[in-house]
C-alpha positions as CSV (number, residue, x, y, z in Angstrom):
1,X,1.3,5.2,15.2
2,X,0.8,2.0,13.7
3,X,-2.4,2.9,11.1
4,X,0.0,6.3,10.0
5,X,3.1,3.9,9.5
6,X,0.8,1.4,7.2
7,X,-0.6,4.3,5.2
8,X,3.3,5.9,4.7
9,X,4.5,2.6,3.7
10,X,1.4,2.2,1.5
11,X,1.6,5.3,-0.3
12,X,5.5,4.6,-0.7
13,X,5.0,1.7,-2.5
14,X,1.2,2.2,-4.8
15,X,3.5,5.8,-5.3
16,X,6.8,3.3,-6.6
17,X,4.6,1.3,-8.2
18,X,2.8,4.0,-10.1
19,X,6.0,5.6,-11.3
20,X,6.8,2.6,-12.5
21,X,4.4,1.7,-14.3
22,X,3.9,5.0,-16.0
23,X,7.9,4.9,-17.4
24,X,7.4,1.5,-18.4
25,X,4.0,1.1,-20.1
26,X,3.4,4.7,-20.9
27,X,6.7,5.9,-22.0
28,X,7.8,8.6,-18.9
29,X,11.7,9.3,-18.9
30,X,13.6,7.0,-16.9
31,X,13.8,9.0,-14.3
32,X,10.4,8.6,-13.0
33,X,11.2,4.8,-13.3
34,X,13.9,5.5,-10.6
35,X,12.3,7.4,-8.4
36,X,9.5,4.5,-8.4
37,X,12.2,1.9,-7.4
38,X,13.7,4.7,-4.5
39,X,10.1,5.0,-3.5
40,X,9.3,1.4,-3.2
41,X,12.6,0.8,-1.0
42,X,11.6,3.5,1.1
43,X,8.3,1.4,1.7
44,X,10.7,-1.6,2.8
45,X,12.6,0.9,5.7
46,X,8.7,2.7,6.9
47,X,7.3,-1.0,7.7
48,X,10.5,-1.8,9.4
49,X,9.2,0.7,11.6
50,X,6.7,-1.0,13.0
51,X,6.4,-2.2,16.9
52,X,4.8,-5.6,15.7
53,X,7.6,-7.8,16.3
54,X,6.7,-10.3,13.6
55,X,7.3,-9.6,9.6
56,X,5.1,-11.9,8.3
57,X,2.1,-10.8,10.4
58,X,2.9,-7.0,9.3
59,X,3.6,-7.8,5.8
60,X,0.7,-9.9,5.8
61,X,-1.6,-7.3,7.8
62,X,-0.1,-4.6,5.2
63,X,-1.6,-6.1,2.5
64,X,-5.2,-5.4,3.7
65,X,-4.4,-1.7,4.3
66,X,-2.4,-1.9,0.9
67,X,-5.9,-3.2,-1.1
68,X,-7.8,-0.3,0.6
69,X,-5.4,2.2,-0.6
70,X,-5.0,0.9,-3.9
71,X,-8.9,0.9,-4.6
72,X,-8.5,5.0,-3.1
73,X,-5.5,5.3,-5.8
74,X,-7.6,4.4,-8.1
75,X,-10.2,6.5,-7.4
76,X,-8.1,9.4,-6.8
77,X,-5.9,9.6,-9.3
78,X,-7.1,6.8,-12.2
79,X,-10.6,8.2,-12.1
80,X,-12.1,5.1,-11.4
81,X,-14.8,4.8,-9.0
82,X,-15.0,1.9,-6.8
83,X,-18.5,-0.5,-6.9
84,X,-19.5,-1.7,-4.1
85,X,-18.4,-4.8,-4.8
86,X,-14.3,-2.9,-4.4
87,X,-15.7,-1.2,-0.9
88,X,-17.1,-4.8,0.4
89,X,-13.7,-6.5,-0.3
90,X,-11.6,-4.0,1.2
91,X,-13.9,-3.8,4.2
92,X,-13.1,-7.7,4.3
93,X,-9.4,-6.9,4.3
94,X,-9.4,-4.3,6.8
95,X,-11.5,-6.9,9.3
96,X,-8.5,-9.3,8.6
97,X,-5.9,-7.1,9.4
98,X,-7.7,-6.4,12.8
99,X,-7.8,-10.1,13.6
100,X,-3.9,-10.4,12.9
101,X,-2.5,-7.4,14.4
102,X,-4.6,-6.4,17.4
103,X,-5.2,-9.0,19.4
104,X,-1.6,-9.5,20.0
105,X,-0.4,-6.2,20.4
């Protein structure tokens, strides 16, 4: 439950964060600003969801999980592909995020 709970909250906010971005730098209505901002609050209440019982271990765990996805963004829907150089430094996060969370859980 955990790995599907980081990807939701990841996707919530690359997905806010995107929106954003897109009204503000490439001139979508403001509505697409304001469902970026609902979507990155929504990111807030899925990692609340989590059974780790300390934030800055999640939030700090997150962020690994939250570099693979946005290389994956990237790829997906900015059409640009990752070097090996993206894949090594996520698989570097990801190792991270096994040495905060797991152990203790």
């Amino acid at each position: 439950m955990a790995v599907i709970l980081f990807l939701l909250a990841g996707l919530a906010e690359i997905g806010g964060g995107y929106l954003i971005w897109l009204w503000l730098r490439e001139g979508k209505p403001f509505y697409w600003g304001l469902l970026g901002g609902l979507s990155l609050a929504m990111y807030g209440v899925i990692a609340a969801f989590q059974s780790f019982p300390s934030f800055g271990r999640v939030y700090a765990a997150y962020g690994g999980v939250f570099i693979l996805l946005s290389i994956l963004w990237g790829w997906g829907v900015d059409k640009k592909t990752p070097d090996t150089y993206d894949w090594i430094g996520a698989a570097i996060c990801l190792v991270g995020v096994s040495v905060i969370l797991w152990p203790r859980h």
